[in-house]
C-alpha positions in Angstrom: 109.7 123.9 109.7 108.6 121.4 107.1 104.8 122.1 106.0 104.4 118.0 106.4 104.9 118.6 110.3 103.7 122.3 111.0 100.7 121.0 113.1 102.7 118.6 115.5 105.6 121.5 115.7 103.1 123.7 117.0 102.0 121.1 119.6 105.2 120.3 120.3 106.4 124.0 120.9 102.8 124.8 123.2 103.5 121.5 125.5 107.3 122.8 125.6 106.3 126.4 126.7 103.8 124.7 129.2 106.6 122.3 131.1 109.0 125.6 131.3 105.6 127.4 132.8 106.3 129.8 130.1 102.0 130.5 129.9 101.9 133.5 127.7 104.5 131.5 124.5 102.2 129.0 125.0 99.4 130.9 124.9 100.4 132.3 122.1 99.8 129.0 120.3 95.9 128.7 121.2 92.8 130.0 119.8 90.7 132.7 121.7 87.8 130.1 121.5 89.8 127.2 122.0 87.7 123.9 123.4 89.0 121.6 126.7 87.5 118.0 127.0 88.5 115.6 129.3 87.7 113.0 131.6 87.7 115.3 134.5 85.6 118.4 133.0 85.9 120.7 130.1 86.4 124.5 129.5 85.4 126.7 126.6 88.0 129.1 125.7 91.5 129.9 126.3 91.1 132.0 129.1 89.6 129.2 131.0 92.0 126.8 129.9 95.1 128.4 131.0 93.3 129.8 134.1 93.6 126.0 134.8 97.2 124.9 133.4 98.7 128.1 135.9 97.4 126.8 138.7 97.9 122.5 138.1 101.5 123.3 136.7 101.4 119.6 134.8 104.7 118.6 133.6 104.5 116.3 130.1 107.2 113.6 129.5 105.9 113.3 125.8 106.4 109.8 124.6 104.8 110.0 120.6 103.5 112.5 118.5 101.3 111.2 115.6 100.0 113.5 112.5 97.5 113.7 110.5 97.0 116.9 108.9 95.6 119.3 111.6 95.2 116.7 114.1 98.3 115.7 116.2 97.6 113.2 118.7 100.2 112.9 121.5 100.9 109.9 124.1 102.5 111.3 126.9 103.3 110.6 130.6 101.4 112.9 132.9 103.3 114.1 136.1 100.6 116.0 138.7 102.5 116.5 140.9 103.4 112.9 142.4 101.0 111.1 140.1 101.9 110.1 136.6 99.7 109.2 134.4 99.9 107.9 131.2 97.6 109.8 128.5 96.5 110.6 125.2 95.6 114.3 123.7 94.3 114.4 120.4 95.0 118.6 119.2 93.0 120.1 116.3 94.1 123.3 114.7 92.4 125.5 113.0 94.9 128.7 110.9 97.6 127.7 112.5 96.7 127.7 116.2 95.3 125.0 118.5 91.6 125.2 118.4 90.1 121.7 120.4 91.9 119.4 123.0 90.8 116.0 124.0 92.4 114.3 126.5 92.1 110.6 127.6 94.0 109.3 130.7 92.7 106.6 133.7 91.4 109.1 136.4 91.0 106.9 139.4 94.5 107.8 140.6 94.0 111.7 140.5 89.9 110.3 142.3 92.0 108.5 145.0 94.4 111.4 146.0 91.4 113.8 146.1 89.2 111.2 148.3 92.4 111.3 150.9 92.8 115.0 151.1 
């Protein structure tokens, strides 16, 4: 691995472990005190994070992968279950592991599926 792309390997390797539902490799890949924020919520800490990720089982169809040092910001399509979504995570990391997620996406689809339930 080149050190010009460590950051968006490491990304790239996590959202690869998460679409095989391989939680633990890509655990292995986040900090203990890693930080969720999105449009729907936000969790503090890994444990919270992948308490989440085991149970929505999100699928992503990555599209671009942009870096900038320890940023990598990835524009993906979404699939949750029958929704996808087009999105945007921006991933910070701190030695080596992923340390803050942001996540942008249009949650009025994922609002409309709930309000029918």
């Amino acid at each position: 691995m080149k050190a010009s792309n460590k950051s968006r390997e490491i990304v790239l390797r996590c959202i690869k472990a998460l679409n095989d539902e391989d939680f633990d490799q890509a655990r292995s890949y986040v900090s203990d005190d890693m930080t969720f924020e999105g449009v729907l919520g936000s969790r503090n800490g890994a444990k919270a994070y992948f308490t989440d990720m085991k149970q929505m089982k999100l699928k992503y169809d990555i599209l671009k992968a942009f870096e900038e040092g320890n940023d990598v910001c990835l524009l993906y399509n979404l699939h949750m279950g029958k929704l996808v979504l087009f999105g945007c995570g921006w991933y910070h990391l701190k030695e080596g592991k992923i340390n803050s997620l942001k996540v942008v996406f249009d949650p009025r689809p994922v609002l409309e599926a709930q309000q029918k339930k």
